[in-house]
C-alpha positions in Angstrom: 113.0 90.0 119.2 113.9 90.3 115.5 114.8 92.7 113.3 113.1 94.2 110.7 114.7 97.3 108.8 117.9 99.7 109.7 117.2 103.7 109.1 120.5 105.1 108.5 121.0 108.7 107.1 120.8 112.4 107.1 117.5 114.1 107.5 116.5 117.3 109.7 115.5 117.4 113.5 112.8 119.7 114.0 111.7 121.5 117.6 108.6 122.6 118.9 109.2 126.0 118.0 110.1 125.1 114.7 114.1 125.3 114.5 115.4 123.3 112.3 118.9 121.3 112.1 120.3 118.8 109.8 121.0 115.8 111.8 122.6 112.3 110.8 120.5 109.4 112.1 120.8 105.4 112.3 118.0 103.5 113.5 116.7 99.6 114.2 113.5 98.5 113.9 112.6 95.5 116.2 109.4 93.5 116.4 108.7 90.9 119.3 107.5 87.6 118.2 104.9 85.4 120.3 104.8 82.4 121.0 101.9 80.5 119.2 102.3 77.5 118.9 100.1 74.5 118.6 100.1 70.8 118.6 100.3 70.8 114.3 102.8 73.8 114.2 104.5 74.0 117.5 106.9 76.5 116.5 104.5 79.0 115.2 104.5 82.7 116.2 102.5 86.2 115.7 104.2 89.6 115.7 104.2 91.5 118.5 104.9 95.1 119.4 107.4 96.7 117.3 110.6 98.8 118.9 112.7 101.7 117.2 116.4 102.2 118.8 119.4 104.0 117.7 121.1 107.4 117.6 120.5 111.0 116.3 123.1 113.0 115.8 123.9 115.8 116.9 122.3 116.4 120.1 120.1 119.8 120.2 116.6 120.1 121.8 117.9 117.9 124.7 114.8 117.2 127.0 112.2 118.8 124.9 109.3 116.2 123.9 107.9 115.8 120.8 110.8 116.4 118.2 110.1 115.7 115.2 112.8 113.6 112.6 112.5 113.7 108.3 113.9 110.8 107.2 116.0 111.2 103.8 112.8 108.3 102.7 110.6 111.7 103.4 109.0 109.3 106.8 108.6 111.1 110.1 108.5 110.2 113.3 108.4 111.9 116.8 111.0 111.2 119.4 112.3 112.8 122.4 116.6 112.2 123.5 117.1 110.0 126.6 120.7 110.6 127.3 123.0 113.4 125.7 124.6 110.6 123.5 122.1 110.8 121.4 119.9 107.8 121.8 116.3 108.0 121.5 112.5 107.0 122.7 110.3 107.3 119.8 106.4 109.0 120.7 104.7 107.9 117.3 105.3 107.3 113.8 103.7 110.8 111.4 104.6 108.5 108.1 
């Protein structure tokens, strides 16, 4: 797996019901790479499926789905919390 990009910053966590709170936020983009190769580039390799991982902070909403993160870059993305530490499982990039 290889990384791509860091995220780090403050933006505003937004719920379903359309609180809002300003949040702090660091987060690692990872992409997986196949194996491709072939007998005249053995090492060769396609990018897979990419992987967001990191921390939001602090921790409001906790088990609501579907929250919604603006990035200081003005990029969204939806996310719910999967422990009360504040790391994350993204749902899908908004852009």
């Amino acid at each position: 797996m290889r990384h791509l990009e860091t995220m780090k910053g403050h933006g505003t966590m937004t719920s379903h019901a359309g609180e809002q709170v300003a949040v702090r936020y660091e987060l690692h983009v990872y992409e997986d790479e196949i194996h491709a190769g072939t007998l005249d580039n053995p090492g060769a390799t396609l990018p897979g499926l990419k992987e967001i991982r990191g921390t939001i902070q602090p921790v409001r909403f906790f088990g609501e789905n579907g929250l919604t993160l603006k990035m200081e870059d003005g990029r969204s993305l939806k996310f719910f919390f999967t422990d009360t530490h504040g790391s994350i499982a993204l749902n899908s990039w908004i852009g």
